[in-house]
PDB file of N, CA, C and O in Angstrom, chain B, residues numbered from 101:
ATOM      1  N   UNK B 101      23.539  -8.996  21.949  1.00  0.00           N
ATOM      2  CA  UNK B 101      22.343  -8.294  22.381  1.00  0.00           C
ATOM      3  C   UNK B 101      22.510  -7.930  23.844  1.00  0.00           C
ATOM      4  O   UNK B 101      23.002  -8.575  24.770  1.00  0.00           O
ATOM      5  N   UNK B 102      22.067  -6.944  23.809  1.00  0.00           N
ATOM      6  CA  UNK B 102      22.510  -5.947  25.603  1.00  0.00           C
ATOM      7  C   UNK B 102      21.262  -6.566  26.673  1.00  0.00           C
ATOM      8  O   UNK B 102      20.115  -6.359  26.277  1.00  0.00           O
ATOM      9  N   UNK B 103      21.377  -7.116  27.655  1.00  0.00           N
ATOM     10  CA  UNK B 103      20.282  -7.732  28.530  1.00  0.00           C
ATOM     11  C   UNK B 103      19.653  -6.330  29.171  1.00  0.00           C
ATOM     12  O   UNK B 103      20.160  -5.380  29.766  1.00  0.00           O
ATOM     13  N   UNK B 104      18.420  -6.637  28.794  1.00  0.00           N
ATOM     14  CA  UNK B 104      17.491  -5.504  29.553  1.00  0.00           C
ATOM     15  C   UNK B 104      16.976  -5.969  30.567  1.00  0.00           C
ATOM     16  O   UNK B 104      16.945  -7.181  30.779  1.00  0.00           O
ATOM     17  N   UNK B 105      16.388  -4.918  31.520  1.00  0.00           N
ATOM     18  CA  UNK B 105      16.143  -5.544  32.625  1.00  0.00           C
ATOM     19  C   UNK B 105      14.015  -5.507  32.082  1.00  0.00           C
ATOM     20  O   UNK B 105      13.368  -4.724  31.385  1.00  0.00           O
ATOM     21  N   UNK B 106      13.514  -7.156  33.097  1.00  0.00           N
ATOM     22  CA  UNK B 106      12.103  -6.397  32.493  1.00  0.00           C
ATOM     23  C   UNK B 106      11.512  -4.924  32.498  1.00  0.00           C
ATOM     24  O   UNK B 106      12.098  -3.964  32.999  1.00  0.00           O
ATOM     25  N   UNK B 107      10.572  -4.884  32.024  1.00  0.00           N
ATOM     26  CA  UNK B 107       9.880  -3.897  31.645  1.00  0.00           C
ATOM     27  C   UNK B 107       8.656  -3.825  32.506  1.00  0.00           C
ATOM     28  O   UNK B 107       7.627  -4.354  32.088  1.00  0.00           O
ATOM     29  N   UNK B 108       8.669  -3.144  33.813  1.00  0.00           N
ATOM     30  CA  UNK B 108       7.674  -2.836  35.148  1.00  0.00           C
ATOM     31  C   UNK B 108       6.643  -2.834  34.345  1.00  0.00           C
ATOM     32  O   UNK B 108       6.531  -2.248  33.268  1.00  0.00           O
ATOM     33  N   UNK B 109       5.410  -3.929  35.237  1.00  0.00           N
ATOM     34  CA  UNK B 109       3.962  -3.707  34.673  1.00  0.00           C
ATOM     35  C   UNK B 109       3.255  -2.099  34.411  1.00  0.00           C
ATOM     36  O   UNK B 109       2.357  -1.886  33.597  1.00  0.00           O
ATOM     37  N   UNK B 110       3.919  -1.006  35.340  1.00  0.00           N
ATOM     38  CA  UNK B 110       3.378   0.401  34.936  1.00  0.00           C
ATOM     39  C   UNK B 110       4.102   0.749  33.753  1.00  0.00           C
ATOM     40  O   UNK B 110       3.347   1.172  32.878  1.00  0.00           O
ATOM     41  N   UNK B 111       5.384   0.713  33.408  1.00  0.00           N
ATOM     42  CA  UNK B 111       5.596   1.143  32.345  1.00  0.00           C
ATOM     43  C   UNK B 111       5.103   0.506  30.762  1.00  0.00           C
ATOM     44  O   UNK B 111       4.884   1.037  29.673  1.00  0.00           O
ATOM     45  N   UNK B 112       5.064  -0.837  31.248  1.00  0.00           N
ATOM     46  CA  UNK B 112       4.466  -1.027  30.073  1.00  0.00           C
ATOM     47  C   UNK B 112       2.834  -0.795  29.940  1.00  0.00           C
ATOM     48  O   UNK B 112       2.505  -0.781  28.754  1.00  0.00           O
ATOM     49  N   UNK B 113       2.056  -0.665  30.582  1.00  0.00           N
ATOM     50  CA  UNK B 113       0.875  -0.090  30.936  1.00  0.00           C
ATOM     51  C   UNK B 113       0.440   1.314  30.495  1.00  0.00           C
ATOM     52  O   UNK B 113      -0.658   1.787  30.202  1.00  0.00           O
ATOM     53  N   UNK B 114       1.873   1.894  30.559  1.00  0.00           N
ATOM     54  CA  UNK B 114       1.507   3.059  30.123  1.00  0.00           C
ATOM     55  C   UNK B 114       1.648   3.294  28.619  1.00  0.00           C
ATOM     56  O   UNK B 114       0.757   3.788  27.929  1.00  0.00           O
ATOM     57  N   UNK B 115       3.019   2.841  28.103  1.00  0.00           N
ATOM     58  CA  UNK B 115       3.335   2.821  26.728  1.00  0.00           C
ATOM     59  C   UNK B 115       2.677   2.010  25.679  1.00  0.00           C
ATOM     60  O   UNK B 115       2.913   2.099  24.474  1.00  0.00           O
ATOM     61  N   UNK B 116       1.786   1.171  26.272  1.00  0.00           N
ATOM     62  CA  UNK B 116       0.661   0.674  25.933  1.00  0.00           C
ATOM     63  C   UNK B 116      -0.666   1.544  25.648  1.00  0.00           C
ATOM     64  O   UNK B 116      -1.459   1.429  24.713  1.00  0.00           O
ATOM     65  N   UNK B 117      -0.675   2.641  26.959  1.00  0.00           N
ATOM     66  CA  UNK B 117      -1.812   3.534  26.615  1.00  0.00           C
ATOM     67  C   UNK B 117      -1.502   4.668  25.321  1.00  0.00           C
ATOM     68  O   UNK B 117      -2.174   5.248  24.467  1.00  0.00           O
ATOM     69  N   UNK B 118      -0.611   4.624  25.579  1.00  0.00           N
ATOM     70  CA  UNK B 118       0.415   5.480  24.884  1.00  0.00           C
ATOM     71  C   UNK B 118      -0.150   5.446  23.175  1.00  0.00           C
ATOM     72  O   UNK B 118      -0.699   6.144  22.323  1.00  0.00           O
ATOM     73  N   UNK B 119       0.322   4.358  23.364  1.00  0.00           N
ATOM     74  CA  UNK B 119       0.481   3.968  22.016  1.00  0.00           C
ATOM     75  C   UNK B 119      -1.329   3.762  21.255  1.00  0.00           C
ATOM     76  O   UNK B 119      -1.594   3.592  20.065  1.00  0.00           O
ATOM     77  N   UNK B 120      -2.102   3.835  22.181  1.00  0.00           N
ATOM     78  CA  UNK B 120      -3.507   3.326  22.250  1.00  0.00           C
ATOM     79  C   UNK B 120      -3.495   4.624  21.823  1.00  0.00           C
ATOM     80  O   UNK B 120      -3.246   4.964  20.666  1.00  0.00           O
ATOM     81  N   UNK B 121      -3.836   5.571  22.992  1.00  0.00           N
ATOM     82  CA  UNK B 121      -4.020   7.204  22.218  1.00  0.00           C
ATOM     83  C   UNK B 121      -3.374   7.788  20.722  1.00  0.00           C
ATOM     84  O   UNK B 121      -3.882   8.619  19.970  1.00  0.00           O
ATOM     85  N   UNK B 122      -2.602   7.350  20.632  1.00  0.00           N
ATOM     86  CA  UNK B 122      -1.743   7.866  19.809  1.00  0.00           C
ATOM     87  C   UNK B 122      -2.488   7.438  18.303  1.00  0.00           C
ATOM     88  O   UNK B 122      -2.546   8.268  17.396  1.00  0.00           O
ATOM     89  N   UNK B 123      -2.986   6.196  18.165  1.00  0.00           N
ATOM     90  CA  UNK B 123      -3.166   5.400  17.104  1.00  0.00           C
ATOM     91  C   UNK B 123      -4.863   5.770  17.002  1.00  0.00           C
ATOM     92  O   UNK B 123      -5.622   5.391  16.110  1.00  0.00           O
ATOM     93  N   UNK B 124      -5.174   6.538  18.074  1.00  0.00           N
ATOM     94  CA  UNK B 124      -6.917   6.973  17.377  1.00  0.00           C
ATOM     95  C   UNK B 124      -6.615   8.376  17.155  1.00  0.00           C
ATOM     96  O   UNK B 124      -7.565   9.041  16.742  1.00  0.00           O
ATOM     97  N   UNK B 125      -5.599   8.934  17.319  1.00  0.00           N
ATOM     98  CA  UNK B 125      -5.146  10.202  16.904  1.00  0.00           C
ATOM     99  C   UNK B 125      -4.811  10.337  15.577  1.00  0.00           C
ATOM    100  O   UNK B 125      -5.176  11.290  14.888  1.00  0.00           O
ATOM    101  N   UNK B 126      -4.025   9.279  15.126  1.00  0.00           N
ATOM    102  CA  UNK B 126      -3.383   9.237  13.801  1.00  0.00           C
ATOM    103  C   UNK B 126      -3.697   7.671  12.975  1.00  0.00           C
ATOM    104  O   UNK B 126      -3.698   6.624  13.622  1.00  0.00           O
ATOM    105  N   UNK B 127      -3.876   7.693  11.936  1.00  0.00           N
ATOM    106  CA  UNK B 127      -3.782   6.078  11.337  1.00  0.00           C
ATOM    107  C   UNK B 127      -2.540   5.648  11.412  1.00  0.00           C
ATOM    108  O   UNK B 127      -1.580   6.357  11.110  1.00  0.00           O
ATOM    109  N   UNK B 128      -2.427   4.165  11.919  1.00  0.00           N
ATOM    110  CA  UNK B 128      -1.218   3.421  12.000  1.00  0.00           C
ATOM    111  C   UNK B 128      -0.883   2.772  10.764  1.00  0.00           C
ATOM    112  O   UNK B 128      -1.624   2.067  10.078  1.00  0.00           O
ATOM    113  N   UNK B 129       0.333   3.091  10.552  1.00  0.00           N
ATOM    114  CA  UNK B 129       0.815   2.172   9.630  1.00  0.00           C
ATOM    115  C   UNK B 129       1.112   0.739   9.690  1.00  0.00           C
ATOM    116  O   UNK B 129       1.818   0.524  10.676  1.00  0.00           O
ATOM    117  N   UNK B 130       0.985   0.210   9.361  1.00  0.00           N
ATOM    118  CA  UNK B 130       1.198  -1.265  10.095  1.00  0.00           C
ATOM    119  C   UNK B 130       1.903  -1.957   8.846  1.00  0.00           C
ATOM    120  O   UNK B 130       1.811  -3.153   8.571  1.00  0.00           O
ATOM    121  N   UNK B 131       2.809  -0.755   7.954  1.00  0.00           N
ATOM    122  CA  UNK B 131       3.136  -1.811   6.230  1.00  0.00           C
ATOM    123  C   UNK B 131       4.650  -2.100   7.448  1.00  0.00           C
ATOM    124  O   UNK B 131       5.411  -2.677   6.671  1.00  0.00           O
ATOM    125  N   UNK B 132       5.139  -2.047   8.311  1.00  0.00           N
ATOM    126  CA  UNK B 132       6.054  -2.540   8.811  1.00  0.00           C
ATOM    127  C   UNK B 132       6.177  -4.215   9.486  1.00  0.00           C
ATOM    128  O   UNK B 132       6.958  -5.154   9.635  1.00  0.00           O
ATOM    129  N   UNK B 133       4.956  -3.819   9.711  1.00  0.00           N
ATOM    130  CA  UNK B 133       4.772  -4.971  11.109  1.00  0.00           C
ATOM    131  C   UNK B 133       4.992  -6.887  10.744  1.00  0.00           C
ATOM    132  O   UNK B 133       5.346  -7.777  11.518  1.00  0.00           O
ATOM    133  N   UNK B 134       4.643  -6.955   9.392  1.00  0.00           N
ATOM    134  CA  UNK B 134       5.009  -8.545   9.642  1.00  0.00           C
ATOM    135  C   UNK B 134       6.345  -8.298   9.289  1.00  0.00           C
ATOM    136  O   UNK B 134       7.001  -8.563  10.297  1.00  0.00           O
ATOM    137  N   UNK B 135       7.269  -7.845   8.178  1.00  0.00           N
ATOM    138  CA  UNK B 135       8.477  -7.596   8.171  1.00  0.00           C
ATOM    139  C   UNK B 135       9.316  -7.668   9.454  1.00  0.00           C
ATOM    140  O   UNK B 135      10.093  -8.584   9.722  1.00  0.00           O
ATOM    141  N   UNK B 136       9.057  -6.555  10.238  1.00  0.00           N
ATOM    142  CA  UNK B 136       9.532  -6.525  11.716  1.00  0.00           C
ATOM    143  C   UNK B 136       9.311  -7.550  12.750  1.00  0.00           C
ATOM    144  O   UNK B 136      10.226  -7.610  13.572  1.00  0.00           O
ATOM    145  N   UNK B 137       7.995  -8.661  12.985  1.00  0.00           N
ATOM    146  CA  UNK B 137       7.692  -9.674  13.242  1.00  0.00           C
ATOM    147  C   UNK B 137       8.791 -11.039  12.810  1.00  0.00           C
ATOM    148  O   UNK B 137       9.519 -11.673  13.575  1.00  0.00           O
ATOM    149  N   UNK B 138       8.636 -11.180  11.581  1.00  0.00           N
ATOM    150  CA  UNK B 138       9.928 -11.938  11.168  1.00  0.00           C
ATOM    151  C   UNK B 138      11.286 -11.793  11.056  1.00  0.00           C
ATOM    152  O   UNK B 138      12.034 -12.765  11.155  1.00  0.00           O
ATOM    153  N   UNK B 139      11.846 -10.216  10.778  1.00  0.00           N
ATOM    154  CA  UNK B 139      12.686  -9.903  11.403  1.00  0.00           C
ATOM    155  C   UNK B 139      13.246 -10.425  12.623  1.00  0.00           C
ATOM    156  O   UNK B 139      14.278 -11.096  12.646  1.00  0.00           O
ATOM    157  N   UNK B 140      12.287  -9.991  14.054  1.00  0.00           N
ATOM    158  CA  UNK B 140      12.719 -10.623  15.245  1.00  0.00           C
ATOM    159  C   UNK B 140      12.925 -12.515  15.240  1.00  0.00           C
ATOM    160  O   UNK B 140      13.703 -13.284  15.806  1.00  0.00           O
ATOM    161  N   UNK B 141      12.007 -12.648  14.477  1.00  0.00           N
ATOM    162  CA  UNK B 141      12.048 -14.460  14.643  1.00  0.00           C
ATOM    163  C   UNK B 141      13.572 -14.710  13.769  1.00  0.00           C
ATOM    164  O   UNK B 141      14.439 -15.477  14.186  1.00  0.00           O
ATOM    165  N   UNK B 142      13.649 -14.205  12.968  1.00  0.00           N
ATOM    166  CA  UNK B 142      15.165 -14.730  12.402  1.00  0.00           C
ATOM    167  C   UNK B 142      16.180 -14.228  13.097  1.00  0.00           C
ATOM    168  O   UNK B 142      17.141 -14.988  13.220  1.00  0.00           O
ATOM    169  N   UNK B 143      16.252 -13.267  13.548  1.00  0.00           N
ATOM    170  CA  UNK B 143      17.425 -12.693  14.767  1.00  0.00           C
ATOM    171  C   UNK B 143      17.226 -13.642  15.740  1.00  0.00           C
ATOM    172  O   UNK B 143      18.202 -14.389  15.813  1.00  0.00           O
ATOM    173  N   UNK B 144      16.164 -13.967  16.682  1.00  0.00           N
ATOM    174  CA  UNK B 144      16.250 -14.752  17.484  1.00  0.00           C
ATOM    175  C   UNK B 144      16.329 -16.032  17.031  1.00  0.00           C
ATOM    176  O   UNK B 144      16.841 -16.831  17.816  1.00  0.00           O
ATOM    177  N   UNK B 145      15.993 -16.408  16.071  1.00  0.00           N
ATOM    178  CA  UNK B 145      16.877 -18.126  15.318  1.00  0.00           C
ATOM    179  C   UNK B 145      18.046 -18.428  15.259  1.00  0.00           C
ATOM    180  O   UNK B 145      18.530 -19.546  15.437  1.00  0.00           O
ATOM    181  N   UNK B 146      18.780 -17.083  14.909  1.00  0.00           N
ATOM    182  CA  UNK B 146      19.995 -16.983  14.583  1.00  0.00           C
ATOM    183  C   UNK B 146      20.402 -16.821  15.604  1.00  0.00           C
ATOM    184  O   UNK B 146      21.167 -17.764  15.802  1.00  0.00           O
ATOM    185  N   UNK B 147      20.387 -16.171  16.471  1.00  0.00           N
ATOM    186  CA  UNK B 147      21.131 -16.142  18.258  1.00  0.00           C
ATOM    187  C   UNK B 147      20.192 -17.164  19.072  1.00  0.00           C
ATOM    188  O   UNK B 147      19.810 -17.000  20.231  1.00  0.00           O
ATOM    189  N   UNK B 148      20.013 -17.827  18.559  1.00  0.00           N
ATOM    190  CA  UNK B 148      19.578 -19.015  19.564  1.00  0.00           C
ATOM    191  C   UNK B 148      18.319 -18.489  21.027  1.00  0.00           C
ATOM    192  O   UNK B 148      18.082 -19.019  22.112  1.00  0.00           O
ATOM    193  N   UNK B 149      17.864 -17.451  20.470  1.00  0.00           N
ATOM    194  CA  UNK B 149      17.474 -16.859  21.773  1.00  0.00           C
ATOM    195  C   UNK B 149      15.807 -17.215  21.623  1.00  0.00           C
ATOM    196  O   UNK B 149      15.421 -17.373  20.464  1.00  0.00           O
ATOM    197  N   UNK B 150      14.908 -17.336  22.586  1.00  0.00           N
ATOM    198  CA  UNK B 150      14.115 -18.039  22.816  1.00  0.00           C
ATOM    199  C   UNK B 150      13.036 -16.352  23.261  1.00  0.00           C
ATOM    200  O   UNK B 150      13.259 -15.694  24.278  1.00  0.00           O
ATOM    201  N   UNK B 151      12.073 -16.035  22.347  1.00  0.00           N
ATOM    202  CA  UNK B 151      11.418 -14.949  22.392  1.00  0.00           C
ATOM    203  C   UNK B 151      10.582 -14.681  23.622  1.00  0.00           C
ATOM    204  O   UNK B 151       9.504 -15.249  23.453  1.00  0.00           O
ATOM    205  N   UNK B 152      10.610 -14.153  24.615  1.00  0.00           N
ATOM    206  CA  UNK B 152      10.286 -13.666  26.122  1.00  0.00           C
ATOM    207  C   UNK B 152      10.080 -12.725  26.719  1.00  0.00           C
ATOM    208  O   UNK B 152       9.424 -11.983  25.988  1.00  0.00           O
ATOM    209  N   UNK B 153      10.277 -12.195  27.820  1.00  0.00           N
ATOM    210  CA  UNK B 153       9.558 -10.885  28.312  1.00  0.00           C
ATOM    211  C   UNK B 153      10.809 -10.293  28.063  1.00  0.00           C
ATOM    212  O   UNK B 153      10.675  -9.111  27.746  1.00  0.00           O
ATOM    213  N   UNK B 154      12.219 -10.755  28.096  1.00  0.00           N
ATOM    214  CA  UNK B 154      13.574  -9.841  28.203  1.00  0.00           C
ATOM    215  C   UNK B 154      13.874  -9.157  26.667  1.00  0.00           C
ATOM    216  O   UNK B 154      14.440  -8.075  26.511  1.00  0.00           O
ATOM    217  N   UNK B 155      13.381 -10.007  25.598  1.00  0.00           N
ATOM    218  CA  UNK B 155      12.869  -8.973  24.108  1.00  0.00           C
ATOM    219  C   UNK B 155      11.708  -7.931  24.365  1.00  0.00           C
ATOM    220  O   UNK B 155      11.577  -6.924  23.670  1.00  0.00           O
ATOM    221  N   UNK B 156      11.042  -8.190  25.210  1.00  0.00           N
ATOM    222  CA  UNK B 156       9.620  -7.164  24.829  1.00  0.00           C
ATOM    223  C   UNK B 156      10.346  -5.753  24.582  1.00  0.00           C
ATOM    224  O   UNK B 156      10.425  -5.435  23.396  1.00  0.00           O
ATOM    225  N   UNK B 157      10.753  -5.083  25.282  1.00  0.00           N
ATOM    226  CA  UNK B 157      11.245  -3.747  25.165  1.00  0.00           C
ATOM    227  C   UNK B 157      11.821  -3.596  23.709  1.00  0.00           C
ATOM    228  O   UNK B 157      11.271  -2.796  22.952  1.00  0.00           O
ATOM    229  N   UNK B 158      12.843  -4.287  23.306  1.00  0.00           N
ATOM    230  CA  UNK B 158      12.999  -4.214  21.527  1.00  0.00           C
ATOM    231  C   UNK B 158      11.999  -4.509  20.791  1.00  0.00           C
ATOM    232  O   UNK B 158      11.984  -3.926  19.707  1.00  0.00           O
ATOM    233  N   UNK B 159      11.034  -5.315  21.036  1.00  0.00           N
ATOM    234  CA  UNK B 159       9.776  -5.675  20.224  1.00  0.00           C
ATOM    235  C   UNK B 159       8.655  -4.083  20.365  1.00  0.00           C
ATOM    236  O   UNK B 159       8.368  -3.452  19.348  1.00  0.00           O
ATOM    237  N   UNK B 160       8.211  -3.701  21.603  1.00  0.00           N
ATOM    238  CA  UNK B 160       7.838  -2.937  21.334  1.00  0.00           C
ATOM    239  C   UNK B 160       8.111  -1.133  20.823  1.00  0.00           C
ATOM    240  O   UNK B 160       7.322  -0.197  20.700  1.00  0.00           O
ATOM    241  N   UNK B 161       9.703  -1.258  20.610  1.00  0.00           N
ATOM    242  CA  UNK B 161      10.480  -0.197  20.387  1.00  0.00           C
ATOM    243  C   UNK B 161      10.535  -0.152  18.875  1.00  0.00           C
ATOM    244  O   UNK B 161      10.612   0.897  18.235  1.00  0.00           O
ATOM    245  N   UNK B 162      10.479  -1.643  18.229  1.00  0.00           N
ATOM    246  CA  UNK B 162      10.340  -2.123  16.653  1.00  0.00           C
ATOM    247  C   UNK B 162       9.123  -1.627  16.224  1.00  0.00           C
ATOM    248  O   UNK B 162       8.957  -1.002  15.177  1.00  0.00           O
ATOM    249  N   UNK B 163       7.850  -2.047  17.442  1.00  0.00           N
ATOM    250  CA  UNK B 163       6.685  -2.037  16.286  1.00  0.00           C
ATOM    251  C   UNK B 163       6.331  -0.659  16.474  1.00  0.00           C
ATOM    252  O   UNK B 163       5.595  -0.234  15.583  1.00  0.00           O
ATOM    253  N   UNK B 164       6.671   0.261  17.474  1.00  0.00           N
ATOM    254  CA  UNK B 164       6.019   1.222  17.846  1.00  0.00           C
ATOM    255  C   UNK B 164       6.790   2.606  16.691  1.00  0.00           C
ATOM    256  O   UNK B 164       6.338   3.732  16.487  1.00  0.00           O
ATOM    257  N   UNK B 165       7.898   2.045  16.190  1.00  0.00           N
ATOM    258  CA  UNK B 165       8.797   3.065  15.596  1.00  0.00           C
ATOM    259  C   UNK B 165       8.874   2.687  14.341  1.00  0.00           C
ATOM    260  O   UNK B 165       9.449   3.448  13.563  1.00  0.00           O
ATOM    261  N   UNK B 166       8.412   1.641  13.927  1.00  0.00           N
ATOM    262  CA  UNK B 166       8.282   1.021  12.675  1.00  0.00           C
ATOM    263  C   UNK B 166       9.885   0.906  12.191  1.00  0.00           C
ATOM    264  O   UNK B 166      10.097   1.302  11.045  1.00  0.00           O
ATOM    265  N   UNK B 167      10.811   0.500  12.803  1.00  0.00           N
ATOM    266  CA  UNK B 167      12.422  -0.055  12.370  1.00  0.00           C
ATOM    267  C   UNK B 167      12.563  -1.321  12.600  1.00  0.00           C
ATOM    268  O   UNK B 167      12.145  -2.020  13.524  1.00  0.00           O
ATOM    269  N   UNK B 168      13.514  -1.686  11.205  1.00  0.00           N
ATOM    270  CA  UNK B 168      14.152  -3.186  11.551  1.00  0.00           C
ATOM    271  C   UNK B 168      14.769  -3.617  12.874  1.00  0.00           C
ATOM    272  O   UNK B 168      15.385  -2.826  13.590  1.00  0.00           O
ATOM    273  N   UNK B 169      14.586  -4.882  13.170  1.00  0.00           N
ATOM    274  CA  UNK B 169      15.108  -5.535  14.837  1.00  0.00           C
ATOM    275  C   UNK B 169      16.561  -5.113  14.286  1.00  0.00           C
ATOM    276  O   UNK B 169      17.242  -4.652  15.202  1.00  0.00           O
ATOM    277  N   UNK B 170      17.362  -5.147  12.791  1.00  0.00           N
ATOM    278  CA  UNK B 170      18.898  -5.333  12.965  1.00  0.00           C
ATOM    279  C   UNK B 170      18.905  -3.688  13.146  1.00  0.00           C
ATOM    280  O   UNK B 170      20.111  -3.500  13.307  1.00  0.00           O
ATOM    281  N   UNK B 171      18.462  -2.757  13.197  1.00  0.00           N
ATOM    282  CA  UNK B 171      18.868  -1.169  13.047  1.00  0.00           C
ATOM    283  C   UNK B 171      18.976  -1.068  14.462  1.00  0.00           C
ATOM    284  O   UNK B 171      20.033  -0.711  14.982  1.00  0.00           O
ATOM    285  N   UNK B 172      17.556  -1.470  15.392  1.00  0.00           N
ATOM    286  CA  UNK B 172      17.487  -1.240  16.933  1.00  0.00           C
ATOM    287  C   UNK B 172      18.778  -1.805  17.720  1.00  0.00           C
ATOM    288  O   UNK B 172      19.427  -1.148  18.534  1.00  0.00           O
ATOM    289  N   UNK B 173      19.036  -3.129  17.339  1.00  0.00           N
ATOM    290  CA  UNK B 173      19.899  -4.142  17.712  1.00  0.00           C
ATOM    291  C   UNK B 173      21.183  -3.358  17.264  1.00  0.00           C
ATOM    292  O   UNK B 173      21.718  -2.954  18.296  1.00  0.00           O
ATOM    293  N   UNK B 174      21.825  -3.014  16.282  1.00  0.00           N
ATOM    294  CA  UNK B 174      22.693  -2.410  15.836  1.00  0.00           C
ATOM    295  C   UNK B 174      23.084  -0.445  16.552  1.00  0.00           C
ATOM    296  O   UNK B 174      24.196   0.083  16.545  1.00  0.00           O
ATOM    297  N   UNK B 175      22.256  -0.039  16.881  1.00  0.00           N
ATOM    298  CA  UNK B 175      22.113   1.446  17.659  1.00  0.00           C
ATOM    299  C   UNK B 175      22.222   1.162  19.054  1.00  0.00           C
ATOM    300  O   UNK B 175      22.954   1.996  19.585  1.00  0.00           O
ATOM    301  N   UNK B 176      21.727   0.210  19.954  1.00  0.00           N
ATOM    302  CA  UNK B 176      21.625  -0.159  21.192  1.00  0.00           C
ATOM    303  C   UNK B 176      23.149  -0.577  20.987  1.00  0.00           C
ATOM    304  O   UNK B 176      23.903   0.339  21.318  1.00  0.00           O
ATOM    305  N   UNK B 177      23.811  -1.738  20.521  1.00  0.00           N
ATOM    306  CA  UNK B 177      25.407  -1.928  20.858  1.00  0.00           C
ATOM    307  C   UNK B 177      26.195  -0.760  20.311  1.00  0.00           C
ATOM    308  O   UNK B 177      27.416  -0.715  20.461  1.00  0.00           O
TER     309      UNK B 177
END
């Protein structure tokens, strides 16, 4: 997994609003989201990695795009 650097309180602030507008614009799908939720918990079980602010950027790149953690994880390397 590629180390990101955090994610600046404005940017996530914004992609937050982002995503706020976006979702009274359109209905969200959300048939992704526990899939993708557990997804990340078994990737991070399996790499020993301890879920934190240095995932957020893949977490919110997962839920916001509705893709598996292994597709994101797999396109990023």
């Amino acid at each position: 997994l590629t180390r990101l650097p955090y994610l600046p309180p404005h940017e996530l602030t914004a992609l937050l609003a982002l995503i706020e507008i976006e979702s009274k614009q359109q209905a969200v799908n959300v048939t992704n989201y526990l899939p993708t939720s557990q997804a990340v918990g078994e990737l991070c079980s399996k790499q020993d990695l301890v879920i934190n602010n240095e995932l957020q950027r893949l977490l919110l790149i997962a839920i916001y795009f509705t893709k598996p953690i292994n597709d994101i994880v797999n396109e990023i390397n």
